[in-house]
C-alpha positions in Angstrom: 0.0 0.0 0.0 2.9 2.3 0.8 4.3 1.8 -2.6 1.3 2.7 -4.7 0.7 5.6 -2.4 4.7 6.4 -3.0 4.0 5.9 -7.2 0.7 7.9 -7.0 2.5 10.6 -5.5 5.4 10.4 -7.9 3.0 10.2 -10.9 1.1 13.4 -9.7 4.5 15.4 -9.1 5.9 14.6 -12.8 2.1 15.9 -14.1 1.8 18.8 -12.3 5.5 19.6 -13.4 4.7 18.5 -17.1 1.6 21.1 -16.9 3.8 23.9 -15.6 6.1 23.2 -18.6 3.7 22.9 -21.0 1.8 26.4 -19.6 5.6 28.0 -19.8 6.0 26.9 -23.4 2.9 28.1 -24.5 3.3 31.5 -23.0 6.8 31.6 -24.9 5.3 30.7 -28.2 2.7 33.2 -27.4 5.1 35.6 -26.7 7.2 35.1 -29.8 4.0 34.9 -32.2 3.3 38.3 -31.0 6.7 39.8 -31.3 6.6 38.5 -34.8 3.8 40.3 -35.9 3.6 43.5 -37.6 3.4 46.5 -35.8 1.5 48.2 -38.7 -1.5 45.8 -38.0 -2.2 47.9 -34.9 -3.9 50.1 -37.0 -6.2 47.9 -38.5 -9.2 48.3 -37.5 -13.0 49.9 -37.7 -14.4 52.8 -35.9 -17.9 53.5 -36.1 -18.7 57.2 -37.2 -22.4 56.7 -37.8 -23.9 59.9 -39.1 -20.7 61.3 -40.3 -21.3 63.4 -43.7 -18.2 61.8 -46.4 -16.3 64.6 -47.7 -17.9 64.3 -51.3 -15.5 67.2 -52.6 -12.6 64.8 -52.9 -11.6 63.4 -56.2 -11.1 60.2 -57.8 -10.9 58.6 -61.2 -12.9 55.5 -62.0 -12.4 52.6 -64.0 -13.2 54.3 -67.4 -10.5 56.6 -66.5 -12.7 59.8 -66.2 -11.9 62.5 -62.9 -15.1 62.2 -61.1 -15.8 63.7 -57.4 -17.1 61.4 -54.8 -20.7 64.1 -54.5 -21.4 62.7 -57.9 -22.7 59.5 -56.4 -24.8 60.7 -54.1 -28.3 62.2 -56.0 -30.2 63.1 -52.8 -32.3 59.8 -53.4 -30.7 56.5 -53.4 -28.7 55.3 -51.1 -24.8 53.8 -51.3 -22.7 51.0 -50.4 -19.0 52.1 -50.0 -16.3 49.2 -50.0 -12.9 50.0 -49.8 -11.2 47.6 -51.2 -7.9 46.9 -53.9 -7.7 44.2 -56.9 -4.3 43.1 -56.2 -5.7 42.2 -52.3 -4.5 37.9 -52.5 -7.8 37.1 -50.5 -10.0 39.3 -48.7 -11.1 41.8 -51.1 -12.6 39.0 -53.3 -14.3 37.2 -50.4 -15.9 40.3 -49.3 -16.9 41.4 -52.6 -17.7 37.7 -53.7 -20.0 37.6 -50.6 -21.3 41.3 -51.0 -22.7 40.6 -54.6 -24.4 36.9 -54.0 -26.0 38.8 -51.3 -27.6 41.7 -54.0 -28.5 38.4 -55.8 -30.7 37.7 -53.7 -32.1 41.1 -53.7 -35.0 41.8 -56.4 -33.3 45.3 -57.0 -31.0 45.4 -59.6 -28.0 47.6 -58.9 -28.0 51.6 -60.1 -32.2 51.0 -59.5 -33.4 51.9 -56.1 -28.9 52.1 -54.9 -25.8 52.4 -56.8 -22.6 51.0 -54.7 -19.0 52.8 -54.8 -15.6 50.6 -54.2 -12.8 53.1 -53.6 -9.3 51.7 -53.7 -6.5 51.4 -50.9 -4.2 51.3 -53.0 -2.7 54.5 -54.5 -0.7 52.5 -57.1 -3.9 51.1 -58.6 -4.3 52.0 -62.3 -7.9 52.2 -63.5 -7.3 49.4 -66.0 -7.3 47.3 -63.4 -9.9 48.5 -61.4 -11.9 47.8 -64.9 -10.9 44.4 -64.8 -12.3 43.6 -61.5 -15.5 45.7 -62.0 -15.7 43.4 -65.1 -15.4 40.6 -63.5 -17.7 41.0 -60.5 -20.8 42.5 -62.9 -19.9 39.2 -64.8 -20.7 36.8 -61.8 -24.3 39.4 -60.4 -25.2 38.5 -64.0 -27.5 41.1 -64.8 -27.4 43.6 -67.6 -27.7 47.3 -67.9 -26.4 47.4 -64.3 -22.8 48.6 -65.0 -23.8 52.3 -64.2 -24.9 51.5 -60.6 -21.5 50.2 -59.8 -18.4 52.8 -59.3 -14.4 51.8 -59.1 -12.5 54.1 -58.3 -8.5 54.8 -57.5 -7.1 57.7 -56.2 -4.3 59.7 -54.8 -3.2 58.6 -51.0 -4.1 61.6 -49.2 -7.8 61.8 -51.1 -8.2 57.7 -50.3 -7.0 58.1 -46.5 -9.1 61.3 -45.8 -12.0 59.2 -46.9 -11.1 55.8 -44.4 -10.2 58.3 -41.9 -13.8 60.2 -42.1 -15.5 56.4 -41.8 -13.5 55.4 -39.5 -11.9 52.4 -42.0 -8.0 51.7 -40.6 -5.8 49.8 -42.8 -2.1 49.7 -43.5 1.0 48.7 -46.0 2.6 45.8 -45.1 5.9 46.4 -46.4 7.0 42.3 -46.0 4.2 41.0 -47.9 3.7 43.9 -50.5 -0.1 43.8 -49.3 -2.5 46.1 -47.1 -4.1 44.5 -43.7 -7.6 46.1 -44.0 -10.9 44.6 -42.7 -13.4 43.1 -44.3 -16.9 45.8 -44.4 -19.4 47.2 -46.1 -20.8 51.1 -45.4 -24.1 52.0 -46.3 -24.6 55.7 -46.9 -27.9 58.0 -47.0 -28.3 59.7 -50.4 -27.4 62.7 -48.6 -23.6 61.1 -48.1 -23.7 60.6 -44.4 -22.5 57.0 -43.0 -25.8 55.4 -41.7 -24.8 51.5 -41.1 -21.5 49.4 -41.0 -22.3 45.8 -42.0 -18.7 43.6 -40.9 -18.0 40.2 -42.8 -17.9 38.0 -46.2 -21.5 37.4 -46.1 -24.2 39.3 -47.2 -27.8 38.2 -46.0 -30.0 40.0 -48.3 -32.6 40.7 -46.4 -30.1 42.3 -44.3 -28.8 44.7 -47.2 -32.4 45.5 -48.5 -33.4 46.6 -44.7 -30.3 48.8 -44.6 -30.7 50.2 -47.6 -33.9 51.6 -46.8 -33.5 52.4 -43.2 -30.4 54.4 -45.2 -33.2 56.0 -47.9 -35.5 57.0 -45.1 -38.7 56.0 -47.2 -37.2 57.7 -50.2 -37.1 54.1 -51.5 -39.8 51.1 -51.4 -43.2 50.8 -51.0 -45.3 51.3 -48.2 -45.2 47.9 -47.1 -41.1 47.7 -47.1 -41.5 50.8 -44.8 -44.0 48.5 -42.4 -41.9 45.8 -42.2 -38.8 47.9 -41.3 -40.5 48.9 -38.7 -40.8 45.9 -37.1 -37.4 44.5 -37.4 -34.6 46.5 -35.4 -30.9 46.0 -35.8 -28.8 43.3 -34.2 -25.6 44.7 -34.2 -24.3 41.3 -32.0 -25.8 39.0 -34.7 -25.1 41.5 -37.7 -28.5 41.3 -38.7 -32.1 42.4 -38.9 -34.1 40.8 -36.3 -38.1 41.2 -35.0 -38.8 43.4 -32.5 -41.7 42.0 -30.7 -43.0 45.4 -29.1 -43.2 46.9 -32.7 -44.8 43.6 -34.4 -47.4 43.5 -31.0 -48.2 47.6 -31.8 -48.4 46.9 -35.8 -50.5 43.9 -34.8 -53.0 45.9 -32.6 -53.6 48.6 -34.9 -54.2 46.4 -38.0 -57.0 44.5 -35.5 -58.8 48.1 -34.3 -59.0 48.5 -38.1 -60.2 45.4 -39.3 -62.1 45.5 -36.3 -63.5 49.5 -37.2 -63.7 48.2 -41.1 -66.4 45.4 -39.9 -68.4 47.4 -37.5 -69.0 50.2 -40.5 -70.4 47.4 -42.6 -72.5 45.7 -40.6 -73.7 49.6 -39.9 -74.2 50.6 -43.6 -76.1 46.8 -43.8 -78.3 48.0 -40.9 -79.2 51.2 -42.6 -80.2 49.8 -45.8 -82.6 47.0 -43.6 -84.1 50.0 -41.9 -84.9 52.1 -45.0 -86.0 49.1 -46.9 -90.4 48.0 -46.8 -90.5 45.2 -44.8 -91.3 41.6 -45.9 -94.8 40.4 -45.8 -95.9 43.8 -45.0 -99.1 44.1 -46.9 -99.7 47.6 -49.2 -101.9 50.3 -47.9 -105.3 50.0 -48.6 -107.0 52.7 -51.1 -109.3 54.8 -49.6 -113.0 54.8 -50.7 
């Protein structure tokens, strides 16, 4: 008995020392995983500046080569998404936009109808040639024609492209190891007024989610009456990165559309009443002439 209490001990000693060294080595790894990493991904990240007007004076040139400023997007009436985004990005950039357009698939707008979308490049370097060739090649896979004017790519000068990240609060920087920019992946959705109304983060685009945004963004410049009803009832889920019911607003919709279906019978059955009332009776026999 002494002996196996001796070996359990001995066994529990070595594990709890194994552990320790284990726990040390991670740390160390940890550590050195860290230290590797570049510095300039600090900056990467997003920070919300909901209701911030974009400085539309600045000035691009999009993939037909024409100067255009960014106000020329932005007709007081539809909505915008605003990517920012670069062709030569290995991985990202396409999943994003990949992700961004299966998701207006599923939309029954067709891009440039009732919202246009503008992708501004990172990368100062970018030529719009190339910027053509990935505009060609996304409109390729939404496969729908006469869209191309709803859809704007864009390069630019550093300064213009980082006043714009800076105003939306988009961080990103140059890797100089990899030749590539860290940047995350998200879409902006802009009033037609310009002014930054909803960030939506990821790859994947539900479209429901989109359409909502978009015409929380319009403010009932866009949609019917309906879409504005059913907006109202949803609120956004900025946990789940979605549109969700809200089951005060559905109960007060609810109630309301019962008082009036309720208000709609009661006038019929009135109006029925009325025309009983007015109407000679059955079996009533006519008055009799006088002699």
């Amino acid at each position: 008995m002494t002996i196996r209490l001796e070996t359990l001990t001995h066994r529990l000693i070595l594990g709890l020392a194994a552990t320790l060294f284990l726990s040390a080595t991670c740390v160390t790894a940890r550590g050195q995983i860290n230290d590797k990493q570049p510095s300039e991904l600090e900056q990467v990240e997003v920070t919300e500046h909901l209701n911030t007007t974009l400085p539309l004076d600045l000035t691009f040139t999009d993939s037909d080569g024409r100067e255009v400023r960014l106000g020329e997007f932005f007709d007081g009436t539809r909505p915008v998404l605003l990517t920012l985004n670069y062709s030569n990005c290995p991985m990202l950039c396409s999943m994003q936009l990949t992700g961004l357009f299966t998701g207006l698939q599923g939309m029954q707008w067709d891009l440039g109808d009732k919202y246009r979308m503008v992708t501004v490049s990172i990368d100062p370097k970018e030529l719009p040639e190339r910027a053509q060739q990935t505009k060609a090649h996304y409109l390729e896979m939404y496969g729908r024609s006469g869209v191309a004017d709803g859809w704007h790519v864009l390069v630019g000068k550093e300064e213009d492209i980082k006043k714009l990240a800076q105003t939306v609060g988009f961080g990103y920087a140059y890797v100089p190891d990899t030749n590539e920019y860290a940047h995350a992946a998200v879409t902006m959705v802009i009033t037609p007024a310009g002014k930054v109304s909803r960030y939506l983060y990821g790859v994947e685009y539900d479209p429901q989610t989109v359409r909502f945004s978009l015409l929380e963004a319009a403010e009932g410049k866009i949609g019917t009456t309906l879409d504005q009803i059913i907006l109202y009832c949803f609120h956004y889920d900025a946990d789940k990165n979605r549109y969700g019911p809200a089951a005060m607003k559905i109960m007060r919709v609810g109630g309301i559309l019962t008082l009036v279906v309720l208000g709609g019978m009661v006038l019929v059955f009135r109006r029925r009443g009325r025309g009983r009332d007015s109407a000679p009776g059955e079996g009533s026999s006519p008055p009799s002439a006088s002699p």
